[in-house]
VEXRO-632742 format. One record per residue: x, y, z of N, C-alpha, C in turn. Coordinates in steps of 0.2 Angstrom, whole numbers, plus 2048, in hexadecimal, padded with zeros to 3 digits. Layout:
# residues N
XYZXYZXYZ
...
This chain:
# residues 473
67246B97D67446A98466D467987
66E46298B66B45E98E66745E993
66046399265D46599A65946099E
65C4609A565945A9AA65145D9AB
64E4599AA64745B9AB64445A9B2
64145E9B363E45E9BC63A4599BD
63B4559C46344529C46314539CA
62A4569CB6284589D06244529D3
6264509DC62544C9DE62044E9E2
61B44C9E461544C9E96174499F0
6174499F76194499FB6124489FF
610441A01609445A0560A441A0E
606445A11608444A1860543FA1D
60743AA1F605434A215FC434A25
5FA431A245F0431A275F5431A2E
5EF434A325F0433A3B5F042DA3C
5F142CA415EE423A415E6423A46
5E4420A475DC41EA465DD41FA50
5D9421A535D9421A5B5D841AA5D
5D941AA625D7415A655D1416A6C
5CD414A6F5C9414A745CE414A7B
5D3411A7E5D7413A835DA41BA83
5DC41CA7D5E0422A7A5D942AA7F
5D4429A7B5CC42DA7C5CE42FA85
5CE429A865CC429A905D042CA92
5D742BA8E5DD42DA955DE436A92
5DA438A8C5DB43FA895D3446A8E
5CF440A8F5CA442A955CD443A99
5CF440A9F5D0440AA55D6443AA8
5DA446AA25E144AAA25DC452AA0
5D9453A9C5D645BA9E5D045BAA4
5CC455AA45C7457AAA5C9456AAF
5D0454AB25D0452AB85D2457ABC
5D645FAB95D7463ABC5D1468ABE
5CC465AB95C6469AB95C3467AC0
5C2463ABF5C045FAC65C3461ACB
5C6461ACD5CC463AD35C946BAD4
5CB46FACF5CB475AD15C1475AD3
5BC475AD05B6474AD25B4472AD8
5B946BAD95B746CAE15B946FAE6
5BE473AE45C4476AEB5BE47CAE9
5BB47EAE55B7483AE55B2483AE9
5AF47CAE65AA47AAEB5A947AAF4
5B0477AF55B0476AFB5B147EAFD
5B6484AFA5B5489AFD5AE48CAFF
5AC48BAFB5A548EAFB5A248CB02
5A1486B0259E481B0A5A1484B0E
5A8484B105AA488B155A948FB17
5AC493B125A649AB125A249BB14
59C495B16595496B17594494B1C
59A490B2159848EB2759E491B2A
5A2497B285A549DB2C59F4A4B2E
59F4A5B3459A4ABB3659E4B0B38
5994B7B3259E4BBB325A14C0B37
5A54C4B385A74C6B3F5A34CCB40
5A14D0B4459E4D7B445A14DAB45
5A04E1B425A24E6B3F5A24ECB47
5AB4EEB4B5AB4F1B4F5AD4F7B4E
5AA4FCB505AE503B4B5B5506B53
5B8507B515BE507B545BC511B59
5BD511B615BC517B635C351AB65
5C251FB645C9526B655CC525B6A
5D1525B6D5D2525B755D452EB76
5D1530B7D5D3538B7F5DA537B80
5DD53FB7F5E353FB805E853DB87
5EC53BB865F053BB905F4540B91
5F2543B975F354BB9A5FA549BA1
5FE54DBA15FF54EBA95FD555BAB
5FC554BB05F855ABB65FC55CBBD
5FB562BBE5FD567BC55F9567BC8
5FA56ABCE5F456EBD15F7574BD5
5F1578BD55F157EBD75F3581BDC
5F8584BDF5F8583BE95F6589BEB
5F558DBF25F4594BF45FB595BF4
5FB59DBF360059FBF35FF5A3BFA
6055A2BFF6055A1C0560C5A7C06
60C5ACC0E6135B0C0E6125B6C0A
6165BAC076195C0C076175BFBFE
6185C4BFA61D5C5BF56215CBBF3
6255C6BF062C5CABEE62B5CEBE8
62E5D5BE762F5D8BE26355D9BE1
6385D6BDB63F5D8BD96405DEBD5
6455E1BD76455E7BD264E5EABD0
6505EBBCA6575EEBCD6595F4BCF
65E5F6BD36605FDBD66665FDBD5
666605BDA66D607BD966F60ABE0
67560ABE267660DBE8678614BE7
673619BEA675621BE9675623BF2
67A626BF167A62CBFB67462EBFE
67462DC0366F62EC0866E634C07
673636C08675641C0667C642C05
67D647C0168364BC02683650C06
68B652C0568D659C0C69265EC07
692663C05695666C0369966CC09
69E66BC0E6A366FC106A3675C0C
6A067AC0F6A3682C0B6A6686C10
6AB68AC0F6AE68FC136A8694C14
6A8694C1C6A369AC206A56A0C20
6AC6A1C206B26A8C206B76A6C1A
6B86ACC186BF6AEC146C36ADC17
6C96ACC146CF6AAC176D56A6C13
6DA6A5C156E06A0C146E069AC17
6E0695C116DE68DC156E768EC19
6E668BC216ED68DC246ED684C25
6E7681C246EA67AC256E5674C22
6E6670C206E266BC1B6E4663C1F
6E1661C226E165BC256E2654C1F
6E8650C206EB649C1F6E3646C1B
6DF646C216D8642C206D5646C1A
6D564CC186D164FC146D364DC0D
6D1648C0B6D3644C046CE63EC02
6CE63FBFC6C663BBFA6C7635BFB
6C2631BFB6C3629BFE6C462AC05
6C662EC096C862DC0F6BF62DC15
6BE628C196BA62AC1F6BD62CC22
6BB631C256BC637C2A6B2636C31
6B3633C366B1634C3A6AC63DC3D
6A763EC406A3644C426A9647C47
6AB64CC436AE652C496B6650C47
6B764EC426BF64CC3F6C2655C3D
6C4657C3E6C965EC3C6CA65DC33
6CA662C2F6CA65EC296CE665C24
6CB66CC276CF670C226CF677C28
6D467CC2B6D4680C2E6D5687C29
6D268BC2B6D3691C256D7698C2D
6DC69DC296DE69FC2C6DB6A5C31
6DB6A3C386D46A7C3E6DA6ACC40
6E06AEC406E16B6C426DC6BBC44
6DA6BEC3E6D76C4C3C6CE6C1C3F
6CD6BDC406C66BBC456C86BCC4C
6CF6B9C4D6D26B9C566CF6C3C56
6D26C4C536D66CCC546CE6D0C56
6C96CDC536C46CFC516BE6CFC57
6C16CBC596BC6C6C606C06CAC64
6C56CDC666CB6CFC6A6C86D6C6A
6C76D9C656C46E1C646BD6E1C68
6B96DEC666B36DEC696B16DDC6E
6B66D8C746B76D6C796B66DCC7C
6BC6E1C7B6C06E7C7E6B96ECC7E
6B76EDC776B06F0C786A96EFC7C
6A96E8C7C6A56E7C806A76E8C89
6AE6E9C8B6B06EBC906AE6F3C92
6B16F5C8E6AF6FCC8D6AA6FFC8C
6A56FBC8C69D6FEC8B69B6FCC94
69F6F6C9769B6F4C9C69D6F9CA2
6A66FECA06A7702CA16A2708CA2
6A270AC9C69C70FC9C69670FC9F
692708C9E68C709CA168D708CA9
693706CAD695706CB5694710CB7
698713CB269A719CB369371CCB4
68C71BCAF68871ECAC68371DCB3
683716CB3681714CBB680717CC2
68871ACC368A720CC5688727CC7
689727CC068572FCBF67D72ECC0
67A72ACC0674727CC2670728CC8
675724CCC674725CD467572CCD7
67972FCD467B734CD667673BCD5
675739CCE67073FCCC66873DCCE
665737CCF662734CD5663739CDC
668737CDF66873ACE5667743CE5
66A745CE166974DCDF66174FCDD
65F74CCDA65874DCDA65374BCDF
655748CE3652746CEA65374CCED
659751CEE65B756CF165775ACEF
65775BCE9655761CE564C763CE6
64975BCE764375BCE663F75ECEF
64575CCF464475DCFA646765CFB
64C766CF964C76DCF9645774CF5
642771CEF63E775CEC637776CF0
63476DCF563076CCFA633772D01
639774D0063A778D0663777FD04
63A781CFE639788CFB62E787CF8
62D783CFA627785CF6622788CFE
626783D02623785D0962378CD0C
62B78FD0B62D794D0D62B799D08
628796D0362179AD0061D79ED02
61B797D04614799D0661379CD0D
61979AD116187A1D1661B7A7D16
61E7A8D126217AFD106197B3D0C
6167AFD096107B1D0560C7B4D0B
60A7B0D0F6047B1D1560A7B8D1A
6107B7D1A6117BBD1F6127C4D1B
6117C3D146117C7D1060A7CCD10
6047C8D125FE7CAD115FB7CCD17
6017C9D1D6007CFD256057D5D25
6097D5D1D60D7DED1C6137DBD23
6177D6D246197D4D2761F7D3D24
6217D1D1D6267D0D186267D4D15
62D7D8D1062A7DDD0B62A7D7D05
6267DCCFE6267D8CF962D7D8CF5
6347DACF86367D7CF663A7D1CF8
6397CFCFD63B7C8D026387C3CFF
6317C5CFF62B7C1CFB62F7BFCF4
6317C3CEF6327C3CE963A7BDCE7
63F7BFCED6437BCCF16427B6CF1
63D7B0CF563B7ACCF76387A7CEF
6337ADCED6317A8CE56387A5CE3
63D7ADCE16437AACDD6477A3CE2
6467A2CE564A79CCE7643797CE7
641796CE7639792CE463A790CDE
63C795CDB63D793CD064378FCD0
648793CD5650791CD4650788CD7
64B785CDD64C77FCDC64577ACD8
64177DCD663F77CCD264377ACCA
64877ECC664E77ECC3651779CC2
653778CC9658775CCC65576DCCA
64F76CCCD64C764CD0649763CC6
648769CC3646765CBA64D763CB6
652769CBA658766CB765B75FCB8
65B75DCBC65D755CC065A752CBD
654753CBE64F74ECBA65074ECB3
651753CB1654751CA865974DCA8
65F74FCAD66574ACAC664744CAC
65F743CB265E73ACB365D73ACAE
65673ACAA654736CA3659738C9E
65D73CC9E66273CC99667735C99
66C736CA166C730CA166B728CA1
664728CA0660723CA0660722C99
65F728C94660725C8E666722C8B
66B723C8F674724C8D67471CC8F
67071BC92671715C9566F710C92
668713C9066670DC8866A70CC85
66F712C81671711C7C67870DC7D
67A70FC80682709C83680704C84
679703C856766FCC866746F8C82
6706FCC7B6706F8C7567A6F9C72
67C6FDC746846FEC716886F3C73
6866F5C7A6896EFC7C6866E9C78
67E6EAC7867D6E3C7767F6E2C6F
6826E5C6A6836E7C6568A6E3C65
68D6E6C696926E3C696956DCC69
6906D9C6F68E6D3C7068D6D0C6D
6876D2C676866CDC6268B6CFC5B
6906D2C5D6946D2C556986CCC58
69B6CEC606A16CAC6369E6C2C5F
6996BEC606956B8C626976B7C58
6946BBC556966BCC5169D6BAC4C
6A16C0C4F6AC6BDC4E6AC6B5C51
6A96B4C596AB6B0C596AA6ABC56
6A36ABC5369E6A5C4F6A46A5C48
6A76ABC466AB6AAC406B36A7C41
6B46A7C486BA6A4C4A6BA69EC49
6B369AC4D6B2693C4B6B3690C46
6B2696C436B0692C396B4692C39
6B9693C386C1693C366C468EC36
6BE689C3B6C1681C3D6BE67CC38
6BB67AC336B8675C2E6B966CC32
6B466BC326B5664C366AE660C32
6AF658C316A9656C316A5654C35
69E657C30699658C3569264FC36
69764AC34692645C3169A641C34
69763AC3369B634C30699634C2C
6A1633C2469F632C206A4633C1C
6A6633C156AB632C106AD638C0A
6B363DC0D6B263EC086B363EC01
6AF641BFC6AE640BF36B2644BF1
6B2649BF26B6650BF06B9653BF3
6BF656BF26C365BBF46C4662BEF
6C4666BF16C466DBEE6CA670BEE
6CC672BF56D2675BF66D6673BF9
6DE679BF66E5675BFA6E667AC00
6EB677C026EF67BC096F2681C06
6F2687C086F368EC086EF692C02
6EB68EBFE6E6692BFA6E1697BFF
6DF69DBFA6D96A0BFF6D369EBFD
6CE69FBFF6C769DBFF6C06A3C02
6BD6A3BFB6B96ABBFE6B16A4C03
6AE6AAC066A96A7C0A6A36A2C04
6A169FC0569D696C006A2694BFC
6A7694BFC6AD690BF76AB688BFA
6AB684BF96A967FBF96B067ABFB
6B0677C016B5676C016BA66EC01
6B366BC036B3664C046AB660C03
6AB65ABFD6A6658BFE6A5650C01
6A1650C086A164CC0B698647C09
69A640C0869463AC08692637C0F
68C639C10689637C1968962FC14
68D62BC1A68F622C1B688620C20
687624C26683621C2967B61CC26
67861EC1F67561CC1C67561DC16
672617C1167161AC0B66A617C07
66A619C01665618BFF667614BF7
661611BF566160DBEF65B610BEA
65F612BE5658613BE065460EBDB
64E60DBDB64B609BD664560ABD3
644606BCE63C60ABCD638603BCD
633606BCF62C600BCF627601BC9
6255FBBC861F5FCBC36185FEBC6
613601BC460E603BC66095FCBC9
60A5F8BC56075EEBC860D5EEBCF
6125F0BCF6165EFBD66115F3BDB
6115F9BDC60F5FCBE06065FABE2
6065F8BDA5FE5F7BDC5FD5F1BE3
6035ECBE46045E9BEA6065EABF1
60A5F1BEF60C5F3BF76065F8BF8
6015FABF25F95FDBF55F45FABFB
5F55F3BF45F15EEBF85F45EBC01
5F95ECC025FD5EAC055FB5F0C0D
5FA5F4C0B5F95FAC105EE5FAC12
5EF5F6C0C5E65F7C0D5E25FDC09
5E8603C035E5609C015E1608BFA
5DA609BF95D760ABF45D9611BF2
5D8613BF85D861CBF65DB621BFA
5DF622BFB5E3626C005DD62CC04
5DE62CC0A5D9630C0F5DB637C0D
5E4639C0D5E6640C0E5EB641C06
5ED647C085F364AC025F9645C06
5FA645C0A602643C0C60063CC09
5FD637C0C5FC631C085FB62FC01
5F9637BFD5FA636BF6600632BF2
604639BF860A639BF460E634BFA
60F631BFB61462CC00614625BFE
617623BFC61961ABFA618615C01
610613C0061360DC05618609C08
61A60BC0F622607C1061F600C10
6265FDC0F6265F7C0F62E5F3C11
62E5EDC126355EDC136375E8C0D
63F5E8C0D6415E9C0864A5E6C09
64B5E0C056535DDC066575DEC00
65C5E2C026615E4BFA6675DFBF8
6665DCBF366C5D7BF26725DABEC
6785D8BEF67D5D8BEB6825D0BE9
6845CEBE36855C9BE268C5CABE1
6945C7BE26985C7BE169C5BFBE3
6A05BEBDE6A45BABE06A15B2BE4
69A5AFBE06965ADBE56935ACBEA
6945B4BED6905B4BF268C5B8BF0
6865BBBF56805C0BF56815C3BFC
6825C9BFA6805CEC0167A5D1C01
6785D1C086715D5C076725D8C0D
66D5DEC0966D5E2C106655E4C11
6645E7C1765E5E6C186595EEC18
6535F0C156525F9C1564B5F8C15
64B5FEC136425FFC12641604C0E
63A602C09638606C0463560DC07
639613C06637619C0A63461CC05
63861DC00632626BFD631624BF5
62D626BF162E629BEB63562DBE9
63762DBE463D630BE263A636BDD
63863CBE0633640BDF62D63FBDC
62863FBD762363FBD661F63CBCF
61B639BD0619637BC861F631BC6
61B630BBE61D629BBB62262BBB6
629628BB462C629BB062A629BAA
62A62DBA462562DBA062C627B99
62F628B9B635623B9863361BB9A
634619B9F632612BA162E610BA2
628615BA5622615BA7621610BAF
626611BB362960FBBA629617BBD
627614BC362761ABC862E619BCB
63361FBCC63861EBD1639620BDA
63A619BDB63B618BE2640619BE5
63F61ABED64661ABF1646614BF8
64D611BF764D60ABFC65060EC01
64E60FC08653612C0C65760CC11
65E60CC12663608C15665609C1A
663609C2266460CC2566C60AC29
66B605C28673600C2B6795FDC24
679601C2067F5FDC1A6855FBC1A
6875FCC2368C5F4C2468A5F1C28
6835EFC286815EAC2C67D5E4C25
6835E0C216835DAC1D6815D5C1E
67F5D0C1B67D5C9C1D67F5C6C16
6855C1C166875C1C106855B7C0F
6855B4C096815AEC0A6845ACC05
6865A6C026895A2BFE6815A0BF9
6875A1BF268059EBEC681598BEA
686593BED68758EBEE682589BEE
67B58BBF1677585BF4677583BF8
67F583BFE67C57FC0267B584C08
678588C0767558BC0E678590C12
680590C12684591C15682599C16
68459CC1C6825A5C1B6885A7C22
68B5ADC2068F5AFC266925B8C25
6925BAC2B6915C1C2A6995C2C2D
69C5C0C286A25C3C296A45C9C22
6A85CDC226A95D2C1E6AF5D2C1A
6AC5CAC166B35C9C106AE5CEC09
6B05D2C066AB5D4BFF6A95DAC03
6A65DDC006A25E5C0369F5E6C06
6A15E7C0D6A15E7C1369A5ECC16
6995F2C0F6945F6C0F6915F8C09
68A5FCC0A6885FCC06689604C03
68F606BFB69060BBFA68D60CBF3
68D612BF268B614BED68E611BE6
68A612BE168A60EBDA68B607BD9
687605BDF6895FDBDE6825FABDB
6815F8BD867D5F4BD36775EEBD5
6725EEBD966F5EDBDD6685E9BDC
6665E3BDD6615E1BDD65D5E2BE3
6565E5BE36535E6BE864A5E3BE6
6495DFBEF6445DABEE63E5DFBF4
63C5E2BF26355E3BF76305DEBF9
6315DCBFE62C5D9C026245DBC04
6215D8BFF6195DBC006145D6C02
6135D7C0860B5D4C0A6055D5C08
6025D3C015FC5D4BFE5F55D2C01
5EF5D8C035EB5D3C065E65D1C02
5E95CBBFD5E25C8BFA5E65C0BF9
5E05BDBF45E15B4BF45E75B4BEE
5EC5B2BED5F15B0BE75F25A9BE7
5F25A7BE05F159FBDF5F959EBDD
5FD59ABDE604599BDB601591BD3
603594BD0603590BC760A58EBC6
60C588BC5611587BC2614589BBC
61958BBBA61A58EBB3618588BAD
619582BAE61857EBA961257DBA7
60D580BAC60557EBAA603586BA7
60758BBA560558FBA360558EB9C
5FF590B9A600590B92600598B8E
602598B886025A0B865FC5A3B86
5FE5A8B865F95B0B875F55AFB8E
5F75ACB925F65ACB9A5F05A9B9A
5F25A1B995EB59DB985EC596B9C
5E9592B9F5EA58CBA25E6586B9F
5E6581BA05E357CB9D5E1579BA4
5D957ABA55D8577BAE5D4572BAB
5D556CBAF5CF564BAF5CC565BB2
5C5563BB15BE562BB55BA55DBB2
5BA55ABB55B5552BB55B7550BAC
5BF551BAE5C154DBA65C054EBA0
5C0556BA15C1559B9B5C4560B9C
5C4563B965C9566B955C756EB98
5C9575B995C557BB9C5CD581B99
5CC582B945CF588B945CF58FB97
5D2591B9C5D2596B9F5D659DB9F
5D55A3B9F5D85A8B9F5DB5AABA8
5E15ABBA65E25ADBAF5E65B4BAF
5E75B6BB45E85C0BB65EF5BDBBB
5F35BEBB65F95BCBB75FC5C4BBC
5FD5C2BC35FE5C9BCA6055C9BC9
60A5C2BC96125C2BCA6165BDBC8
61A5BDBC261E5B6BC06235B5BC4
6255ADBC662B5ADBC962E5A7BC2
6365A4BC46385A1BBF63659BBC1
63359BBC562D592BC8628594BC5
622596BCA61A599BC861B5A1BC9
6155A0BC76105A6BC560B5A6BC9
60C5ADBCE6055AFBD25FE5B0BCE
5F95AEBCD5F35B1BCB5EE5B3BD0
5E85B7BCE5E35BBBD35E05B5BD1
5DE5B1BDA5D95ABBDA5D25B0BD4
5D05B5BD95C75B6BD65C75B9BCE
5CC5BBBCE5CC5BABC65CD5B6BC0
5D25B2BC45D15ADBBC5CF5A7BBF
5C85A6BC35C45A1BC45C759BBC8
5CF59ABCB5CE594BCE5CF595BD3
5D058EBD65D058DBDF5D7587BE0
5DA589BE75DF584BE85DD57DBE7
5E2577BE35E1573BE35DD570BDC
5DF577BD85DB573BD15DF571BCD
5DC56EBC95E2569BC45E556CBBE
5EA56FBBC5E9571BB45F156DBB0
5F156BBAC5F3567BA55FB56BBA4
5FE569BA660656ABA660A568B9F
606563B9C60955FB97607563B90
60B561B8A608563B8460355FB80
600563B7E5F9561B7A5FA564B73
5FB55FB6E5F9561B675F3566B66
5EE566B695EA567B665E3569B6D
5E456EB6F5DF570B755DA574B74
5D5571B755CB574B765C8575B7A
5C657BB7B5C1579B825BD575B81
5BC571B895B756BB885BA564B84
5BD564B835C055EB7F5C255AB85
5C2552B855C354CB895CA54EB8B
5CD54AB935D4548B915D4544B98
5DC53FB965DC53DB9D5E153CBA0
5E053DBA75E653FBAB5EC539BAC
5EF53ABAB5F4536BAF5F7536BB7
5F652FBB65F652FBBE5FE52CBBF
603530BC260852CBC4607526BCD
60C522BC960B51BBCB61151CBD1
């Protein structure tokens, strides 16, 4: 077999061709030309660079913060203490049976809710056995005046009998004594003389006897005399128990309670009727100890002079509001007493009493806003018990109070005042909050009407720190 034999061929790669001098130029001028270009945009950079001057260096200042501001006013008038209450009775009256007896008649009016005017007839207990009684005693005291006319009598009489007796004894003592003398001339015998004594002793007898009767009957006289007046005061007595028998009220007023019916009996203090004096009433509240400390100030007391002033509540006066339906009733009172004594150890309020002395006389007023006010008696024409009551004490304090707007009040009773455009945190002695401003004591928390303090919020408040006002335009 026939092997093709290989023939290895050599392959070589054409010379370059030879440059030419055109070729050189055009191979320069296509790398250096960028070069060039960018060198001089360098270059020009750099030139201008050097005739820019550079800016100075400003460091930038903080601007203070912007504030709005109030100002301070005097607090001018009265202040109000609001407190709540309750309406309690001027007084109660408890009607009790004076005498035993059978109720014989019970009056229409005697029923709770009902007013019953002073001297209304209300409940009659049965006065028989009083009549009967007052009739007995009549008759005796007739018959003592009887007796003592009689004893009178016998007075005069035995009077004039002892006048006799006393005249006759002055005869015999005479005819004594001349029978004596005519005895001692043997002229008389002794016994004519003997004679003459005994009728001497016999009116003698006679004139002691008389005499005893008189003072006998003088004392017979006393004694029918205190008999009589005895008499007299049981009579005044019956009759005084007659009276009872009539129950009437003794007040304007309402009564609460009824006790008893028509023909029940009833021993002496059964209780029969309880009646509420209407002519006035009272309102209970308590005061806080900082309250009083202004109706103190208010009177001028650091230190009370006596005991009575110890213990007595500065009056003051005093408007009670009732709200209903819109409107507001007020009535008009005055702060009279402590509601016995010391501080409630529960509240730590002292209990007060408002006295009312007119509680149908209303003044009723629309909470509408427009002002409207008319004393007509639509809604509770008076002021009764358990009514639910706001009561405002009017008190004239005598010292300086600054009125602070609430918004310029900052927490824990602090202000933020301006002075010469910076900041002053201040502490204040906060005397009375209202839902506007808040009373403070001028000399204690340092200001004066007219000072400016910062209403607005502050991130971030210092004392002494810059700020600035704004001014509305």
């Amino acid at each position: 077999m026939k092997q093709d034999a290989t023939v290895s061929v050599e392959r070589r790669q054409p010379a370059p061709p030879k440059a030419s001098k055109g070729s050189l130029v055009a191979e320069v001028f296509r790398v250096g030309a960028p070069l060039i270009i960018l060198a001089g945009g360098i270059a020009a950079f750099v030139g201008l660079a050097s005739l820019r001057k550079s800016p100075e260096s400003v460091q930038e200042q903080a601007l203070a913060p912007m504030v709005e501001t109030v100002a301070v006013e005097p607090h001018t008038g009265g202040l109000d203490i609001e407190v709540d209450g309750v309406v309690v009775p001027f007084r109660e009256i408890n009607l009790s049976a004076e005498v035993s007896g059978r109720i014989a008649m019970k009056s229409k009016l005697c029923r709770a809710g009902t007013y019953v005017p002073k001297g209304t007839p209300l409940i009659e207990i049965d006065d028989r056995d009083y009549k009967l009684e007052v009739e007995r005693l009549k008759r005796e005291l007739a018959q003592a005046a009887v007796m003592l006319n009689e004893l009178d009598v016998e007075i005069a009489n035995t009077k004039s009998l002892l006048k006799l007796s006393t005249e006759q004894l002055a005869l015999q003592r005479r005819e004594l004594e001349r029978q004596k003398k005519l005895a001692e001339r043997k002229i008389v015998t002794d016994s004519e003389l003997d004679q003459t004594k005994r009728d001497e002793l016999a009116a003698v007898n006679a004139a002691l006897t008389l005499s005893n009767e008189l003072r006998l009957l003088n004392t017979r006289t006393n004694r029918l005399e205190s008999a009589r007046d005895l008499s007299q005061s049981q009579l005044e007595k019956a009759q005084l128990d007659l009276s009872r028998t009539k129950v009437a009220a003794p007040i304007d007023g309402v009564v609460i309670e009824e006790m008893v019916e028509e023909d029940s009996y009833v021993q002496m203090g059964t209780v029969l009727v309880k009646l509420e004096d209407t002519s006035a009433v009272e309102v209970r509240c308590n005061l806080k100890m900082e309250d009083l400390y202004w109706l103190w100030a208010q009177a001028g007391v650091e230190a009370a002079a006596s005991p009575t002033r110890d213990y007595q509540i500065p009056p003051a006066p005093v408007s009670v509001h009732y709200e209903l339906a819109g409107r507001r009733y007020t009535w008009e009172g005055v702060l009279s007493r402590f509601d016995g004594i010391g501080v409630d150890e529960r509240t730590r309020t002292v209990p007060c009493r408002v006295l009312v002395e007119q509680p149908r006389n209303v003044k009723i007023e629309s909470l509408a806003g427009d002002g409207t006010s008319q004393n007509g008696k639509v809604g509770p024409p008076a002021l009764v018990r358990g009514m639910y009551v706001t009561v405002s004490v009017h008190a004239q304090p005598q010292m300086t109070l600054l009125e602070v707007p609430q918004r310029a009040v900052q927490p824990g009773n602090t202000v933020w005042h301006i002075q010469d455009g910076r900041l002053n945190i201040r502490k204040i002695q906060v005397a009375e909050a209202t839902d506007d401003f808040v009373l403070v004591y001028a000399d204690a928390s340092g200001l004066a009407a007219g000072a400016k303090l910062v209403s607005s919020p502050l991130d971030v408040a210092t004392d002494g720190m810059t700020v600035r006002e704004r001014v509305n335009e």
